[in-house]
N, C-alpha and C positions, 0 to 999 in steps of 0.2 A: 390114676396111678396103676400099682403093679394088677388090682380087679382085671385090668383089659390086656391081661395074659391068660386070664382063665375062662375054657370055653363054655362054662357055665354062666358066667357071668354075659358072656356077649350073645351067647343062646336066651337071655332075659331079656335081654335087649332087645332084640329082635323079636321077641315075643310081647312086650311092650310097644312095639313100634307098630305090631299090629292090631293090638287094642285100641291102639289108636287110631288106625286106619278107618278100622271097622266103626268107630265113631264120627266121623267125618262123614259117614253116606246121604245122612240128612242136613249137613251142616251146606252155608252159600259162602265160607269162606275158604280160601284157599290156606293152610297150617303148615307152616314151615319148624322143622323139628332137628335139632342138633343130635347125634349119636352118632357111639361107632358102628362101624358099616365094614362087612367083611365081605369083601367081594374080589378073591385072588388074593388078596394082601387085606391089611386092616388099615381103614383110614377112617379122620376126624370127620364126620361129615354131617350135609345139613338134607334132609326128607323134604320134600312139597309130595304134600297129602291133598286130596282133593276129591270130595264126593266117591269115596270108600277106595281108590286109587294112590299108589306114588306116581306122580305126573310129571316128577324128575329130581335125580340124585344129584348134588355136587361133594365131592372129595376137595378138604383144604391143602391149598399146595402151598404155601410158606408155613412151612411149621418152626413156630422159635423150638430152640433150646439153652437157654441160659436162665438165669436169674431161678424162678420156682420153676420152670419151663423145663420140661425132658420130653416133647411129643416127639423126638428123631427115634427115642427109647421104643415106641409102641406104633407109631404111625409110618404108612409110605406115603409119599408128596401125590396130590392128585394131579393132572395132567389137562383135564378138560373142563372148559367154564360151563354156566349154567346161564339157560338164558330161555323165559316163559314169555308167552301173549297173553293179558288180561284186556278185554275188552280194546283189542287194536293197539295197546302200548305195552312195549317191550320193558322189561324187568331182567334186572341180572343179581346174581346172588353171592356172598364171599361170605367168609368166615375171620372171625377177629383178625391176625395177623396179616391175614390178606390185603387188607386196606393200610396198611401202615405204608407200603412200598405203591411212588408214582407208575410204577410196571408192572403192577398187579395185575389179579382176574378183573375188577371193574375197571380198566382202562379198556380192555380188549372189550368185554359187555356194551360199554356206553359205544365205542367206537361202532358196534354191529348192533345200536339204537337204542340200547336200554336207557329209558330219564328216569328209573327208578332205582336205585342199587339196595339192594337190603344185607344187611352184615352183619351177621348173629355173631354172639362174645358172652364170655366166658371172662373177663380182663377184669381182676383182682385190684386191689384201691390202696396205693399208698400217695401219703403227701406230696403235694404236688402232682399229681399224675392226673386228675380232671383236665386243668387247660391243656398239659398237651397234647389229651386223648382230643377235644374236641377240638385243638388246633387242626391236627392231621384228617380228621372226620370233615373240616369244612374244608382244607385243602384240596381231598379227594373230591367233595363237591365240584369249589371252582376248577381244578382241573380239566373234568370230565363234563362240565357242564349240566349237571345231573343233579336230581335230588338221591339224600343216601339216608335211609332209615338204621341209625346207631343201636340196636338191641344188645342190652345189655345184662345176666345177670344178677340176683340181688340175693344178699344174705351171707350165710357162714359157710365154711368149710374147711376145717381143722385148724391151721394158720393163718386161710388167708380169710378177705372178706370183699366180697364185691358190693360193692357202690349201686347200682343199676344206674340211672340217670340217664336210662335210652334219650334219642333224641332223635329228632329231624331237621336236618337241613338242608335248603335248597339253591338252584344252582349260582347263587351268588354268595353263598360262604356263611347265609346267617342262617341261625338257630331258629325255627318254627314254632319248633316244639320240644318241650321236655319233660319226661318222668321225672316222678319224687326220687329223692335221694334216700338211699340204704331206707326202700320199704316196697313191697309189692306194690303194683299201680296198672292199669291199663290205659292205656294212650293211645287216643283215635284223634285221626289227623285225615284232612281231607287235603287232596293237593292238586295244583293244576299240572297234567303234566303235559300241557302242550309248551309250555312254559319254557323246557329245556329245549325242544324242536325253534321257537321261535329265535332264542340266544344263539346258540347253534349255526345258525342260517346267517346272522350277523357278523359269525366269527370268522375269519380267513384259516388262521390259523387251525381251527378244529376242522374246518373244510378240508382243508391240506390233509391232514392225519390219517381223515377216514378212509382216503384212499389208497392207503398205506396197507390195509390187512383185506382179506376176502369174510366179508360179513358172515356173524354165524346165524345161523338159520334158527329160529325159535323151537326148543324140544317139544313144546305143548303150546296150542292155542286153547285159553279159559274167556268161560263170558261168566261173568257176576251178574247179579240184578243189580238196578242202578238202589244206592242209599242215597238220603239227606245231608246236604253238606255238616259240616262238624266244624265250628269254634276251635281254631289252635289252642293248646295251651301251653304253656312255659314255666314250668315248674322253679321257686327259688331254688340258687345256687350254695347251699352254708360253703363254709368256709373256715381257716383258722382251727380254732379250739373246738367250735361246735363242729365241723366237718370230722375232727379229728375223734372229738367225744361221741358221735353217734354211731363211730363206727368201729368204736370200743366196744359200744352196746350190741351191735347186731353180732357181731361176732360172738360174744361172751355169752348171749340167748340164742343164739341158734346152736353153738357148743352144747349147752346144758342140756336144752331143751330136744335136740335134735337125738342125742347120744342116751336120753330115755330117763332123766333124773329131774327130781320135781322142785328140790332144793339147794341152796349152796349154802357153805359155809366158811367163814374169813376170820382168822386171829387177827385179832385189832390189839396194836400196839401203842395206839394214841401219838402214832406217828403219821406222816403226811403220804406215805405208798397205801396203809393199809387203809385209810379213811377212803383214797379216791377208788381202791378197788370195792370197800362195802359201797359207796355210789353210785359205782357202775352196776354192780349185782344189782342193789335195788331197782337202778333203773331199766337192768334188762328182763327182770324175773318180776318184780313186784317185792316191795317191804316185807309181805307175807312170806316170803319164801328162801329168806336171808337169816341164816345167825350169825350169832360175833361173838367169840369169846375172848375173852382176856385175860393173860393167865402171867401174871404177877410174877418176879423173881424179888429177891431180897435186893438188887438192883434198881427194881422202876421205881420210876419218883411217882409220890400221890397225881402230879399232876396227870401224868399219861394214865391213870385210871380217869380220873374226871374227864379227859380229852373223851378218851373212849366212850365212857358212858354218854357222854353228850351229845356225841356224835349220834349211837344209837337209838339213842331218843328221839334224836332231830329225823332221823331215817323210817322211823319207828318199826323198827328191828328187834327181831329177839336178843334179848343181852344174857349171857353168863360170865362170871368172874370163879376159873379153876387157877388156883395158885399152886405155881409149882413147886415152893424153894424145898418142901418136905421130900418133892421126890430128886430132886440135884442133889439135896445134903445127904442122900441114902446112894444114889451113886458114889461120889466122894468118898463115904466111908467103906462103900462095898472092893472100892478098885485102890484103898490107902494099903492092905495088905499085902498086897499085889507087887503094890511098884514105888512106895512108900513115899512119904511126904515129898513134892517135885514144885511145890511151891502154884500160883494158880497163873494161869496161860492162856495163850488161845482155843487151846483145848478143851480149857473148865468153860469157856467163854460157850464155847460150840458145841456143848449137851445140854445149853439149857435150848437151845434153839431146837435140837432135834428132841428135846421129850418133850416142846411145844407142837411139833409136828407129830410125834404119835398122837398124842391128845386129839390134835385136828383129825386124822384116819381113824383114831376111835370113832369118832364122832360119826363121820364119814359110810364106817361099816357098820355100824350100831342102826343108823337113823336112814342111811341110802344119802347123804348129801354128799353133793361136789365140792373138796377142797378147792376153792379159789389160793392160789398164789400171790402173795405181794411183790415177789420181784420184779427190780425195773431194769432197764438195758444199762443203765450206768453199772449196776450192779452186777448183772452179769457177765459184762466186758473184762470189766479189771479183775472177777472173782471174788469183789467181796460180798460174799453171800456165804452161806452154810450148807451144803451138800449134806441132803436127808434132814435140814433142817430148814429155814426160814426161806429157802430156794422149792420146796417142794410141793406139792399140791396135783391136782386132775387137770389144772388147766390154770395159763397163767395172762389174764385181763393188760396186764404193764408189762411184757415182755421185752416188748420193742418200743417202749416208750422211754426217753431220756427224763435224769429227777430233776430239771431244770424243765422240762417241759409238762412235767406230772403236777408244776406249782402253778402254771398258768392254767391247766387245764381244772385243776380244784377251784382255783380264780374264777374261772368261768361256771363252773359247776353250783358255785355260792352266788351266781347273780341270778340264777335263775329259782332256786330258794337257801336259805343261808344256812348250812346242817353242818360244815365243817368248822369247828368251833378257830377264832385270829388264833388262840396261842399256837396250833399246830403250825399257821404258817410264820408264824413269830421265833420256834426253838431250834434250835441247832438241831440237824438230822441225827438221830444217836438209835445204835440197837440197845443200847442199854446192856449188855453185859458183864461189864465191869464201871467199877464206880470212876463218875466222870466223862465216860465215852462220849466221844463224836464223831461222825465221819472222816473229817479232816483229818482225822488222827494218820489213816491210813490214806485216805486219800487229798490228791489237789481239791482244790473249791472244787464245786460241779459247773461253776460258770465256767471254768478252765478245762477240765475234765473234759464233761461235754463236747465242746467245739473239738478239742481232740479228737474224741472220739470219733466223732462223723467224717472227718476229713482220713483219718486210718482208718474204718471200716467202711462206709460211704460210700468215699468217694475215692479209695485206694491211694490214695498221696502215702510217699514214701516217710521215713519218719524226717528227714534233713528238705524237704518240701514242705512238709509244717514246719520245721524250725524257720524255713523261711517266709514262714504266711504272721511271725512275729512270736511264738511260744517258745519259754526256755527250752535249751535241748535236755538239759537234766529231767524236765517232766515228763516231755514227750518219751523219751527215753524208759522211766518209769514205766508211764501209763504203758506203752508197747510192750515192756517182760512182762507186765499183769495181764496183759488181753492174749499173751501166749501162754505163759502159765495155767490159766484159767479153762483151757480149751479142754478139759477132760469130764469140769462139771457142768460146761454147758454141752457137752454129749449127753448129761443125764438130765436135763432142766427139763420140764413138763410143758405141751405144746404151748403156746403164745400167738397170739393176733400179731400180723407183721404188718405193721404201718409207714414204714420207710421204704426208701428203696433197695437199701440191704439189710437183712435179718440175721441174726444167727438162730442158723434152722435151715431150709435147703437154700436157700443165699449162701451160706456162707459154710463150705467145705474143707475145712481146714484138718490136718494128719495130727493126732494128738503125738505119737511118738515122730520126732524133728528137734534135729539142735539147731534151725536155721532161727536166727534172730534179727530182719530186720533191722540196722540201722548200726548194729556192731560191727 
């Protein structure tokens, strides 16, 4: 981000680039290193360090810009491929984006001999997004006839969360080898790479091609010492819920943990958001390192204390029960002189929320812990949530997660031990503020909602496009003024892990001040 405008920062860089050079003098491997590189202009680029030497620069020339993507923001496009000798076999180098387009830099590399393509990445994990990365990772394979080593990042970083899942595949499209998913791993793979030269020589058509460009000439020839062959390995692929659920976890601990805070802490409502966020804390921090408070209105039914407690128990989590109704019944009387009896509202409804959220930044600045968030994307889309109050927190775990999909993912979370007590998934969704609430009140079902929702933010369909995919237009209708209305408090909503393919957060760029309304 905006760091690689300040030339302090890229003076570290390059001051770190050289620590690590300097380390490489006794090392017999060759170390390929992603950083910005300012050389005339500033580009994304990738280092081959080698026996206390750079043995060659590449600058990445497709730079996206959409989606979380601004490199057009900070970077200029690089111009020239990279292409090294290791022991008599060529090698060519790209950088994530690069490989995505069949007239990339490893088209031109394999055609001037490289059978190894190596492609470092930085590529952020939302659902769905594995098969198609590793679609296009074997398409470049068989394309080029080549094997391409997939490096890929792993861990958090504010919103997003990379997956790693590096991989190797060779030049008939399958999978060799693969890193763990969402966990640090090193991955040695031995490869034949006469293998691409023999296919190659078979093919007419790659014949034909290569006579198409003027070969580029290797920037560096390297000898290695010879190693021991290496056993492939092929890492399981999760999927589903756990694909989904572990990368809740790396996100929400590499947040915490990364950003210098040793505890979290989550108001537990004895509903089904705040149980799967204490889950997720515990399971990315450790039970030791999680509180839950509970903090009672003259509203909650006994049940939702018992949920809670139960829950914390099952978690084995620190528990407190701070009741608020003493301090709402001292507002009430402090603002009756004011503005005089106006009968009770939405309003009365939305202080107890937000003197649940001081309580939680008490806690917070008292003790150093990180308010966790219970909000979920249903929640934040239409606005029903509380600004400064049950919307608030240092970091929000269910962000981008829908409440129809928050119920499969506790589902899944209880099979692997049972801590979230049936009655939560058994009650109607309610904040409990007034007597009787439930969501529906305000909102369509969430099985209805939902799918809404994804097809208007998602996947951009207009709203008379979903009326036509089968939903009343009255809802659709609805839900669309909520998700515009709403757009001032999702400007102030506290980061979130983005697990779809559109977020609100830099996905989605929307002008709070607009009378334009979709579908009127």
């Amino acid at each position: 981000e905006d760091l690689l405008l300040r030339i302090d920062f890229l003076r570290d860089c390059r001051r770190t680039l050289e620590e690590l050079r300097s380390k490489t003098r006794d090392s017999g491997a060759v170390l390929a290193v992603g950083a910005p590189f300012y050389e005339g202009d500033l580009f994304n680029s990738l280092i081959l360090l080698y026996r206390g030497e750079v043995v060659g620069v590449y600058h990445k020339s497709r730079l996206p810009n959409y989606s979380v993507f601004d490199e057009k923001r900070y970077f200029r496009e690089g111009k020239s491929p990279l292409l090294i000798e290791v022991n008599g076999y060529r090698i060519g180098f790209s950088i994530c984006e690069d490989i995505w387009y069949p007239d990339g830099p490893e088209r031109f590399t394999a055609l001037s001999g490289a059978r190894l393509i190596v492609n470092v990445n930085a590529s952020p994990y939302h659902i769905g997004k594995h098969p198609f990365r590793e679609g296009f990772v074997r398409a470049r394979a068989e394309d080029n006839i080549c094997f391409v080593a997939y490096v890929n990042l792993v861990g958090g970083q504010d919103e997003l969360v990379f997956d790693g899942r590096s991989m190797v595949v060779d030049p008939l499209g399958e999978v060799v080898a693969r890193a763990k998913a969402f966990e640090e791993d090193l991955l040695t793979v031995t490869l034949d790479l006469n293998l691409p030269a023999r296919r190659r020589l078979l093919d007419l058509r790659w014949r034909t091609a290569g006579r198409e460009i003027d070969p580029l000439p290797p920037l560096r020839r390297i000898e290695l010492p010879p190693r021991s062959p290496v056993e492939p390995r092929v890492e399981g692929n999760p999927q589903g819920e756990e694909e989904l659920y572990r990368a809740l976890i790396t996100g929400t601990r590499d947040y915490v943990v990364k950003n210098g805070f040793e505890k979290a802490v989550v108001g537990l409502s004895g509903g089904m958001d705040s149980s799967l966020t204490a889950c997720v804390a515990v399971d990315a921090l450790g039970a030791e390192k999680v509180t839950g408070l509970f903090m009672p209105s003259r509203f909650s039914a006994r049940e939702s204390f018992e949920d809670a407690k139960e829950l914390a128990m099952n978690l084995g989590i620190e528990f407190h029960t701070v009741p608020i109704d003493q301090v709402f019944t001292s507002y009430l009387k402090e603002l009756t002189p004011a503005f005089g009896e106006l009968g009770f509202d939405v309003a009365d409804e939305n202080i107890q929320a937000r003197i649940r959220a001081n309580i939680l930044f008490y806690v917070s600045n008292k003790f150093g812990h990180l308010v966790l968030s219970t909000s979920n994307k249903s929640e934040s889309a239409t606005g029903y949530t509380t600004i400064y109050g049950d919307m608030s927190g240092g970091f929000a775990p269910l962000k981008d997660v829908y409440k129809t999909t928050i119920y499969r993912l506790a589902a899944y979370r209880n099979t692997l031990q049972k801590v979230i007590p049936d009655r939560v998934f058994q009650k109607p969704p309610s904040a409990e503020l007034r007597p009787g609430q439930t969501d529906q009140d305000t909102l369509p079902p969430y099985e209805i909602l939902d799918p809404i929702l994804k097809l208007y933010v998602e996947e951009n369909l207009s709203p008379q496009e979903i009326v036509e995919r089968g939903f009343d237009r009255g809802t659709v209708m609805k839900v669309v003024r909520m998700v515009k209305n709403a757009e001032y408090k999702r400007k102030q909503a506290p980061v979130g892990i983005k697990v779809t393919p559109r977020a609100f957060g830099k996905d989605w760029r929307m002008p709070v001040v607009n009378r334009y309304l979709p579908g009127s």
